[in-house]
C-alpha positions as CSV (number, residue, x, y, z in Angstrom):
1,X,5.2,-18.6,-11.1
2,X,1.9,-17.2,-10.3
3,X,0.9,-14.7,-7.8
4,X,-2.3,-13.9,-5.5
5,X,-3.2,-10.4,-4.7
6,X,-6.2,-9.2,-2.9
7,X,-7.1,-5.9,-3.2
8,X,-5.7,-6.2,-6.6
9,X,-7.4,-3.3,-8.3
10,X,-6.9,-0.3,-5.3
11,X,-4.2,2.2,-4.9
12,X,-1.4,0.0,-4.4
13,X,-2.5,-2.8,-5.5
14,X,-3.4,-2.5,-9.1
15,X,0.7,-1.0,-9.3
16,X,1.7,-4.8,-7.6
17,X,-0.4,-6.2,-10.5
18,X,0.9,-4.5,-13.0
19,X,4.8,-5.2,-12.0
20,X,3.8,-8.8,-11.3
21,X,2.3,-9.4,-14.9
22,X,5.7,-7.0,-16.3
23,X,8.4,-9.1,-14.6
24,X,6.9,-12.4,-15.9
25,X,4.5,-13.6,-12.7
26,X,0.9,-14.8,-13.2
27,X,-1.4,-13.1,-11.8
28,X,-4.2,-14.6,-9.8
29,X,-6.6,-11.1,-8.7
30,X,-9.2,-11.1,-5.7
31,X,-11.2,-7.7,-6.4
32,X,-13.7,-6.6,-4.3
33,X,-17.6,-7.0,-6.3
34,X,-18.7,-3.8,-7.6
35,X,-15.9,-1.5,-7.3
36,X,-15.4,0.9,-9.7
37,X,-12.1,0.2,-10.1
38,X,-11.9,-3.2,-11.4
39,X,-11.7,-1.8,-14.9
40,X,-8.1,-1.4,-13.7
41,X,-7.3,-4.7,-13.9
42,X,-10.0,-5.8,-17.0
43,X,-7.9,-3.1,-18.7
44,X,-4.3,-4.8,-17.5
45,X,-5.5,-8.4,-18.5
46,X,-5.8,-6.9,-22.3
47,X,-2.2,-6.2,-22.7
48,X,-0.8,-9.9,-21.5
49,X,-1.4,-13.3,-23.0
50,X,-4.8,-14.7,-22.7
51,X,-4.6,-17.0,-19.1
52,X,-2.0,-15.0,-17.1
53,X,-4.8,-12.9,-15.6
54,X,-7.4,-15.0,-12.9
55,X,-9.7,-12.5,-11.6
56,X,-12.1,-13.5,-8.9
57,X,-14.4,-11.0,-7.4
58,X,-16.2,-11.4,-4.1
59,X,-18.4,-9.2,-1.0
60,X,-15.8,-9.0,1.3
61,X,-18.4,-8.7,3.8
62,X,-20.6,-11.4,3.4
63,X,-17.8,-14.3,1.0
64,X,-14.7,-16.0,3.0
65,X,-11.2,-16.1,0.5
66,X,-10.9,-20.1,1.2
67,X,-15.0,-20.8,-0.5
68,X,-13.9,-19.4,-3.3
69,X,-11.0,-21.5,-4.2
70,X,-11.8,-24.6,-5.8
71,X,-9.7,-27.5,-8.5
72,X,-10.1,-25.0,-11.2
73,X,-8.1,-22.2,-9.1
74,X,-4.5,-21.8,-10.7
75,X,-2.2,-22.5,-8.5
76,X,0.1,-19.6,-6.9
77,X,3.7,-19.3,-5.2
78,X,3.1,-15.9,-3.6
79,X,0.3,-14.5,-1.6
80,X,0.0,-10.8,-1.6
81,X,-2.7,-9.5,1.0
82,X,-3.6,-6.1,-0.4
83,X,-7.1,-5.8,0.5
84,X,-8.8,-3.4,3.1
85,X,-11.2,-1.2,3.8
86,X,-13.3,0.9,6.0
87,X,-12.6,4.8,7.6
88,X,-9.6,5.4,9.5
89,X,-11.9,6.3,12.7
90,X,-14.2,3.4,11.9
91,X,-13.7,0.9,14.5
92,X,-16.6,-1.8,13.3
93,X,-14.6,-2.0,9.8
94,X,-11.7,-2.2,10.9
95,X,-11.9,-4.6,13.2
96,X,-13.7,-6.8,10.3
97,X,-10.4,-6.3,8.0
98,X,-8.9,-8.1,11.6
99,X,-11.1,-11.2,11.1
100,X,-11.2,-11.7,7.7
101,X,-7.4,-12.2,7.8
102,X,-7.1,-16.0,9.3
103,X,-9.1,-16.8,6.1
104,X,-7.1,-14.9,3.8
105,X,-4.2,-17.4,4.9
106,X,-5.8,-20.1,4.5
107,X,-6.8,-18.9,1.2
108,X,-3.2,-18.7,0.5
109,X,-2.4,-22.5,1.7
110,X,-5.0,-23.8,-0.6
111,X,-3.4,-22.1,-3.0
112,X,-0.4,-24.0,-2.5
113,X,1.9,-20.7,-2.3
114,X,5.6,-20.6,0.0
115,X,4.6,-17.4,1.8
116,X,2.4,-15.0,2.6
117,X,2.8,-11.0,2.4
118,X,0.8,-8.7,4.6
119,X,0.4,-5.1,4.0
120,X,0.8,-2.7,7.5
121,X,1.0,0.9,7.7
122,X,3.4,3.4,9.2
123,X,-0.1,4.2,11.2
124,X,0.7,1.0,13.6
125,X,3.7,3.1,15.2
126,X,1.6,6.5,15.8
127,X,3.9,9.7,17.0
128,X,7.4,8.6,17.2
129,X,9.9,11.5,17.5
130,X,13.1,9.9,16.3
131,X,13.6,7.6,13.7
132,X,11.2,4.6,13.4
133,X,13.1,1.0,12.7
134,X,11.2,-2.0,12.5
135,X,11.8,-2.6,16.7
136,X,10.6,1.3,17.6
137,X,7.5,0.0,19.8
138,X,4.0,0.8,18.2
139,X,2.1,2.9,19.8
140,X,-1.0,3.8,17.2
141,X,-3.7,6.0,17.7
142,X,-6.3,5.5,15.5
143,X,-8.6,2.4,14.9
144,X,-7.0,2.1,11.3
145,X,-3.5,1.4,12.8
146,X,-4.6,-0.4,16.1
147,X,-6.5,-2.5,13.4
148,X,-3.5,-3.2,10.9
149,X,-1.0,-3.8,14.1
150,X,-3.9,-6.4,15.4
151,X,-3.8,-7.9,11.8
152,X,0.3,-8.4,12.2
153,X,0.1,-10.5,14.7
154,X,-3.0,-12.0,13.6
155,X,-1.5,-12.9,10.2
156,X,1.2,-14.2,11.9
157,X,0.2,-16.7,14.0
158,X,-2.1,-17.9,11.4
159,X,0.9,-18.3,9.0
160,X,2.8,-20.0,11.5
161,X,0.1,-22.3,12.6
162,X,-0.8,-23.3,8.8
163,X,3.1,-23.7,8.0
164,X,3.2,-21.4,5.5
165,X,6.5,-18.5,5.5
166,X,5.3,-15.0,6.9
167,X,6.1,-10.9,6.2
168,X,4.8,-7.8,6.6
169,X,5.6,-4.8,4.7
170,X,4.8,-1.6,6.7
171,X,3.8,1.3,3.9
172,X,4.6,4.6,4.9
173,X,3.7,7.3,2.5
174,X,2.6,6.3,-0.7
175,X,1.8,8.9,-4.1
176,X,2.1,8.5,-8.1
177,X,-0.3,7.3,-10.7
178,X,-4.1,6.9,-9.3
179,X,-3.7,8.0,-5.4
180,X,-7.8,8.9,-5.1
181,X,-9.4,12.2,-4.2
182,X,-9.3,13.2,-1.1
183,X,-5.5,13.3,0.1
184,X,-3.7,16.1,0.4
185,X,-1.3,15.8,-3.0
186,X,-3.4,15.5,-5.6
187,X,-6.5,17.5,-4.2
188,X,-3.6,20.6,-3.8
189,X,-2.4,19.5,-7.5
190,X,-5.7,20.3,-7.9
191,X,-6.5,23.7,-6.7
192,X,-2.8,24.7,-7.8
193,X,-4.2,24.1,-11.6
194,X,-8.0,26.0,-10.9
195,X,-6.0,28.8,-9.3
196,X,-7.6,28.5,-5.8
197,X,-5.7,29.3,-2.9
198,X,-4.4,25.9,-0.1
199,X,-4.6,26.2,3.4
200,X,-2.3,23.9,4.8
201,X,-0.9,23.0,8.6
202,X,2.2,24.5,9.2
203,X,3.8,21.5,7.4
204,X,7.3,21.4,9.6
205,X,6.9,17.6,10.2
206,X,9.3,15.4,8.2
207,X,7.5,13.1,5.7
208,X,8.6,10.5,3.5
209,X,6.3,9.7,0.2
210,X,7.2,6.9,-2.1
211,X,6.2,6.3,-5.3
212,X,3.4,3.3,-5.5
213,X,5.7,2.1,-8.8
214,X,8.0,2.3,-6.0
215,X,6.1,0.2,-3.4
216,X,5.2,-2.5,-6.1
217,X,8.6,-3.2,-6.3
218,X,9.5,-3.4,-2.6
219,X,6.7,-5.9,-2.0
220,X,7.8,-8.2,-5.2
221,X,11.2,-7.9,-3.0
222,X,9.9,-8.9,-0.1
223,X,7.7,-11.9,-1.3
224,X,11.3,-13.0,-3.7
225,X,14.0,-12.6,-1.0
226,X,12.4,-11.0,2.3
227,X,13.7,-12.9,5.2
228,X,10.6,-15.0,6.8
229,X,9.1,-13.8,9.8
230,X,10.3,-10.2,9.3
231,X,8.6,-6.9,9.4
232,X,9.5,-4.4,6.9
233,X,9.4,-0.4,6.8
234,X,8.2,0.4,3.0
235,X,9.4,3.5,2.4
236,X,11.8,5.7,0.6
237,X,13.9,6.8,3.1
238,X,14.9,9.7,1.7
239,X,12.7,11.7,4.7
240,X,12.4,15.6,4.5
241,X,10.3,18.4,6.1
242,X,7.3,18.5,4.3
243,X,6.9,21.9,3.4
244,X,10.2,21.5,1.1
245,X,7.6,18.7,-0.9
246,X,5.3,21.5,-1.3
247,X,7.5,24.1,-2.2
248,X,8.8,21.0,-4.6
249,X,5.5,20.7,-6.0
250,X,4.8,24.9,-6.4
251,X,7.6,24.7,-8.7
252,X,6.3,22.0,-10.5
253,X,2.9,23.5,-11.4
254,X,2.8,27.1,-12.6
255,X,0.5,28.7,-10.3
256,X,-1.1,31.8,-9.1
257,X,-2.9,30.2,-6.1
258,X,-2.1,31.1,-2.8
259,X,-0.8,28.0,-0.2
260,X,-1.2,29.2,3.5
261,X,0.5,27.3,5.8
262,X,-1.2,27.2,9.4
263,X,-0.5,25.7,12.8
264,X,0.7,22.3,13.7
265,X,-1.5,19.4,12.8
266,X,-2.6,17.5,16.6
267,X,-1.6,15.1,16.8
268,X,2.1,15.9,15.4
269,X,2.9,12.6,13.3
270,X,6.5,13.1,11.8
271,X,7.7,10.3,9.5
272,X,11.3,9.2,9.5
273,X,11.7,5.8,8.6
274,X,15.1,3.9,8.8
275,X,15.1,1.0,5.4
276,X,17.8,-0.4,5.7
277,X,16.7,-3.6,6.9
278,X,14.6,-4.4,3.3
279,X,17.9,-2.8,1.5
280,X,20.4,-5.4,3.3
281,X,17.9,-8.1,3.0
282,X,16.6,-7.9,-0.8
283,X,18.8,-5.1,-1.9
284,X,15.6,-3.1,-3.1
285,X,15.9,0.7,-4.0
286,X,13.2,2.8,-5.2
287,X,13.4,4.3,-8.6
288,X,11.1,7.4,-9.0
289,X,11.9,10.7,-7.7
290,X,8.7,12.6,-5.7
291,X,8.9,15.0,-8.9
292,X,7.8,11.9,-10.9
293,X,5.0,11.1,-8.6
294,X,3.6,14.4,-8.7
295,X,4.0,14.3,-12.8
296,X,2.0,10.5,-12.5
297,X,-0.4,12.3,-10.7
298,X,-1.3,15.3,-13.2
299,X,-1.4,12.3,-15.9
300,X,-3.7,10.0,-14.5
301,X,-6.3,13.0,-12.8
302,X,-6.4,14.6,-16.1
303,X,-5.3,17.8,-14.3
């Protein structure tokens, strides 16, 4: 079988590539023209046969997903809909990541693939103070998750009005190998190794990362065994405060640097995310410890 993934070359989406092509899938890769990463996935292509890598790169902006499909497109199973961009605060890009989604599934039926994946964000629930399940009502905040809960639904009715099966995977928390510059772990990996001091928030909200390894796994479950029409928390569910990941970290990385912890971040987002519905349903279970990730992470920034 062969598998579509936009956005195949970003953060998380150049890990789904990569476990595709390993567990024996095709892989059929929409990159965005004139990203810097695409060497990602040029670089993948080289270690698999010649013809089970299909890349396709297009201007998001300006190119629909369905104009660029054509008799010569390989055929797929599996549409994975990694792609988005634009500032969390931006509202004019994210609302285009809203309309450029009908196309993308319709992309995916002329494709000739069972189902389509979507990729949410723990953002679409904003500052829940219990545990968040898949029904815990979403309340977001910023445009970023007002924009990726519009695109649920948006997704969905598409799907469901083309005829083609229907999930969405909700990432919370993702690290490991090639999470960019400027997020909180590796830019205090960083300044750990040059010896500068961190000032953080006071760090007593629960978090929950997952390895992207991780997350490339989960979404392979989803798109082999997810139950149609479902939403999904992606996540590890192994939650803690996170202060104990940076005192985690500290002991990973030698280090005279000072880390300062401040006052509570506004607004207070604590992340506790309940998985068992993806664990009963494909019987996925994440792999990497966050001492891993943060190991991935010294690897691949050459800290």
């Amino acid at each position: 079988m062969r598998a579509a993934v936009t956005g195949a070359a970003g953060f998380a989406g150049i890990h789904l590539s990569g476990r595709l092509l390993e567990s024996g899938y095709g892989l059929l890769a929409f990159l965005r023209k004139g990203s810097e990463h695409n060497s990602r996935i040029k670089e993948l292509a080289e270690r698999f046969p010649e013809g089970r890598v299909c890349i396709i790169e297009y201007d998001m902006d300006t190119e629909a997903l369905p104009e660029l499909i054509n008799d010569k497109t390989p055929r797929c199973g599996l549409f994975f809909d990694m792609a988005w961009a634009g500032g969390r605060n931006d509202m004019a890009a994210q609302l285009k990541n809203t309309e450029r989604l009908p196309g993308n599934v319709e992309a995916a039926v002329r494709l000739g693939c069972r189902r389509y994946i979507g990729t949410g964000s723990q953002a679409e629930y904003g500052v829940v103070s219990g545990v968040i399940t898949e029904d815990t009502p979403p309340l977001p905040f910023s445009a970023y998750g007002a924009a990726k809960l519009a695109g649920c639904h948006i997704s969905r009715v598409a799907a469901e009005s083309a005829g083609i099966e229907w999930i969405w995977g909700r990432i919370f928390s993702l690290t490991g190998s090639f999470e960019p510059s400027g997020r909180m772990l590796p830019d205090l990996v960083g300044k750990l190794k040059r010896g500068e001091a961190a000032d953080l928030s006071s760090c007593r909200q629960y978090w929950d990362y997952m390895d992207a390894a991780d997350c490339a796994d989960a979404f392979i479950a989803l798109g082999e065994k997810g139950r149609a029409g479902s939403i999904y928390n992606v996540a590890n569910g192994d939650y803690r405060v996170l202060k104990d990941y940076i005192e985690e970290l500290r002991e990973l990385i030698p280090s005279e640097s000072e880390i300062r912890y401040g006052s509570d971040p506004e607004p207070f987002v604590s992340l506790r995310p309940d998985v068992s519905r993806i664990k009963q349903d494909t019987g996925f279970r994440c792999r990497y410890s966050f001492s891993d990730s943060i190991r991935k992470i010294c690897l691949t920034a050459n800290l």
